[in-house]
N, C-alpha and C positions, 0 to 999 in steps of 0.2 A: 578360277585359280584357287586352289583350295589351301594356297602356302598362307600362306597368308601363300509401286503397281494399288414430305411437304411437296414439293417442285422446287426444280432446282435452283436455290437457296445461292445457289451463286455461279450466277453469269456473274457475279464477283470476282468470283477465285478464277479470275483473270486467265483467257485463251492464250494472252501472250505476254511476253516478259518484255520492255525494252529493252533491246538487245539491237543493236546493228541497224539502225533506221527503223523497227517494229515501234508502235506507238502502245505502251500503254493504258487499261482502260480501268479506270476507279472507278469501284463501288458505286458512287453517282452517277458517274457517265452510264455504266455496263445499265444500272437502273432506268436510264433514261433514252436507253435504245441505241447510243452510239457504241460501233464497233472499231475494234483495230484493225488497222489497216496496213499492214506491209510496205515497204517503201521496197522500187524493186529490187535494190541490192538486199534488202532482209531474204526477198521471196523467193531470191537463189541458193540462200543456206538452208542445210539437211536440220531439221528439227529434232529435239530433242522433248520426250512424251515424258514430264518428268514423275505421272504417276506410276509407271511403268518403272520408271527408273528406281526408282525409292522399295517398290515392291521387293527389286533384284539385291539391294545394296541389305535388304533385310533377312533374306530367304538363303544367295548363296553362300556367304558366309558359316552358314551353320549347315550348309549340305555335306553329306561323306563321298560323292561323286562332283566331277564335273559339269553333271546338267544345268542348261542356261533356264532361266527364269522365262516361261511364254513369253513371247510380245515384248520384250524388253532387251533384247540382243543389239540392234540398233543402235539403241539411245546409251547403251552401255559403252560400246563399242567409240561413239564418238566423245562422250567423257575421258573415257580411257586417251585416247588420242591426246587428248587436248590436257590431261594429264601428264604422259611420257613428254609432250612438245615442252613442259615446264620442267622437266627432269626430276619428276616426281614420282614417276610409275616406270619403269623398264619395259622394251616395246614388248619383250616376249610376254608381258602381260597382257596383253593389248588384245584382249577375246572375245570381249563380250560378257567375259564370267566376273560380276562385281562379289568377287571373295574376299577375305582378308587384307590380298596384298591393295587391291582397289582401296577398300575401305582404308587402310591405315596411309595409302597415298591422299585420299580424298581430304582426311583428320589433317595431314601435314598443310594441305591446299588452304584450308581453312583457316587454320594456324597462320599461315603467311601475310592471312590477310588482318591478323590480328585479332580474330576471332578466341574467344575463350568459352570454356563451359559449355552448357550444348550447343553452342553457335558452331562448336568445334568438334561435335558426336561421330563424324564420319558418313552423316548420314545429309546426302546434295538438299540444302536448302534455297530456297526463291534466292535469295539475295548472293548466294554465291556460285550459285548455278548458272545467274545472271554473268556474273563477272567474269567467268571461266570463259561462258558460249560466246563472250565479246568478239564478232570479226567472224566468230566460228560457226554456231550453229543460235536456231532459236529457241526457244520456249514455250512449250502448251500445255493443258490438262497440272496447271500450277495449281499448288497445295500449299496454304499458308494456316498454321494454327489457328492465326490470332490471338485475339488479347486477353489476358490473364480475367477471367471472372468469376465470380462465385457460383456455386449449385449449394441451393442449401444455405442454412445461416452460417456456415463458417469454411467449408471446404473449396479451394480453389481451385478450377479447372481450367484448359483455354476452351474459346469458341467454340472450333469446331468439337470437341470433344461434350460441349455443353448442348449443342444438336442435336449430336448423336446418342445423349442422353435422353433428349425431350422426346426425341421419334419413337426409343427404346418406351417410353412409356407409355406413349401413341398407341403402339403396338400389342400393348400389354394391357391397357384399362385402368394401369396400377403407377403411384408413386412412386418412387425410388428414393430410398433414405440410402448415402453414402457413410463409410466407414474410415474411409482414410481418400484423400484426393490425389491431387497431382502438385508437382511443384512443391516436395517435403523430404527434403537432403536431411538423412538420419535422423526422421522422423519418427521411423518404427522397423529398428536393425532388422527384424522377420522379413523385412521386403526387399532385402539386399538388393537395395538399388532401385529395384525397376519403380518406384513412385517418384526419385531424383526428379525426372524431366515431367515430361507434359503426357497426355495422353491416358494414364492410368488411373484408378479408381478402385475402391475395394467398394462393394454395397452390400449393406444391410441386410440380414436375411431375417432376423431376429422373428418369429411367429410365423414361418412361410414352413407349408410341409416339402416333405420332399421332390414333390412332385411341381409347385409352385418354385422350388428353385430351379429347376432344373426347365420350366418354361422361362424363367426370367435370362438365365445363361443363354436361351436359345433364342431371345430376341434380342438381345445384345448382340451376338452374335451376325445375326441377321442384317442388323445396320452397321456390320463392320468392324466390329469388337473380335479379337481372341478374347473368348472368357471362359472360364472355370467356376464349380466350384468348388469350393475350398475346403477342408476337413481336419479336426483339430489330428487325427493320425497323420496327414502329411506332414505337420510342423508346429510348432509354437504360435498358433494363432487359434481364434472361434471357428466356428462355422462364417463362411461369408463368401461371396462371390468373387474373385478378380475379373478384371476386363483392363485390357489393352488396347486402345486404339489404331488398328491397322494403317499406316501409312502417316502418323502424325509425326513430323520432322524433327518434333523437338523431345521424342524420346530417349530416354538413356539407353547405355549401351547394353545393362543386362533385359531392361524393356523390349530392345532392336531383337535378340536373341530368342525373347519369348514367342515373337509374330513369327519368324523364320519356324521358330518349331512348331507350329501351332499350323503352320503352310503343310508341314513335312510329318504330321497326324501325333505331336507328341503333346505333351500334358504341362509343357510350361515350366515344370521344375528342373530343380537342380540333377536330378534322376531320369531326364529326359524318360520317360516312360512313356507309353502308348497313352493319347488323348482317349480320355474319360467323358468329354463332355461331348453332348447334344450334336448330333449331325443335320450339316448346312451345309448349302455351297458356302462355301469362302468367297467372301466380296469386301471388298474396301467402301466405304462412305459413300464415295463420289459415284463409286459402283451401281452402289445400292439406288443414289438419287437420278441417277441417269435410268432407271427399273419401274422408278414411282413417279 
């Protein structure tokens, strides 16, 4: 609706949500080979794929057509449902297409629950996703940030987004010195907005040629990053790389818009322009860790 998705690091990041007799499985337990196990009223509700879902809630929004997000119609579809059933979304929305009018239902959803700030991004997290699919539907392929930690002596990141940096270096032979982290609400107006939430990072290019940035862009990329880089002609900044973390929940909202455009082959700015950077498939994290 255009009116207004090492080895794997985590049989953690939990196949199911408790939700409706499903049992969930901690980080200890998932470590230690117990699985969840369905009770069979869970086993008769339609599942909700929520990496699938989070892809859509990023991608349609900024589409100029109706096209549905691959693989993600389903899971959108019974959101939406269980949306309108709250009289939060109008059924004629009811499509499949997580556009604007989704998102600013989903924001209100969130809101209800007393959520603020990005708990309240618009974009379906673990814990309210949980709450919605109560009775309704279940939960798999769940995406949790995690906890706020450092990279580097002073910049803050979450979890996953601190993986997805160590692989990126894996991958590269090379360090990564970061320029500005995550989680820095008008920390540096040039980034209007998108570093507010999680997920986001500027790095360091300081003595790379051109050729060395433009491999670093492309193994970010690789593990699941939109990234750029960056050129003091596009705006009031150095030289440096951006990277956004594809599918991390706790992104801001001008962040949410950069992954969408970055889907949809543009360049991330305010000028939505044709993407300049390094060609890859497009893959999310968890993507990428199901690959390796």
């Amino acid at each position: 609706m255009k009116l207004p998705k090492y080895a794997a690091a985590a049989t953690a990041a939990v196949a199911f949500v408790s939700i409706a007799g499903v049992t969930a499985v901690s980080a200890a337990q998932a470590d230690s080979g117990h699985k969840a196990v369905p009770s069979a009223d869970a086993a008769a509700l339609p599942s909700v794929n929520m990496e699938a879902l989070v892809k859509a809630a990023q991608i349609d929004p900024r589409r100029a057509d109706n096209k549905l997000t691959p693989g993600a119609k389903a899971s959108v579809l019974l959101v939406e449902k269980a949306l309108a059933d709250k009289h939060l979304l109008d059924k004629k929305w009811v499509d499949g297409y997580f556009g604007t009018t989704t998102t600013a239902a989903y924001t209100k959803y969130q809101k209800s629950l007393g959520y603020k700030g990005l708990s309240a991004n618009g974009l379906p997290g673990k814990s309210s996703l949980a709450k919605l699919g109560a009775g309704r539907f279940t939960v798999n392929h769940v995406i949790v940030p995690g906890a706020k930690v450092k990279f580097g002596p002073k910049y803050v990141v979450d979890t996953r987004t601190q993986k997805m940096l160590l692989q990126a270096q894996k991958v590269l032979h090379r360090k990564l010195v970061l320029d500005q982290g995550s989680y820095n609400p008008g920390g540096d107006p040039t980034s209007v907005g998108t570093h507010d939430g999680g997920g986001v990072v500027d790095i360091n290019v300081k003595g790379m040629s051109a050729a060395t940035r433009t491999s670093v862009a492309k193994a970010l990329r690789q593990v699941g990053f939109a990234a750029w880089v960056r050129n003091p002609s596009q705006g009031d900044w150095p030289w440096h790389i951006h990277a956004t973390a594809i599918n991390d929940t706790d992104l801001s909202v001008q962040a949410q818009h950069q992954i969408g455009d970055y889907y949809l082959g543009k360049n991330g700015l305010a000028n939505r322009g044709k993407d300049d950077g390094p060609k890859v498939t497009i893959r999310t994290w968890e993507e990428y860790l199901r690959l390796h």
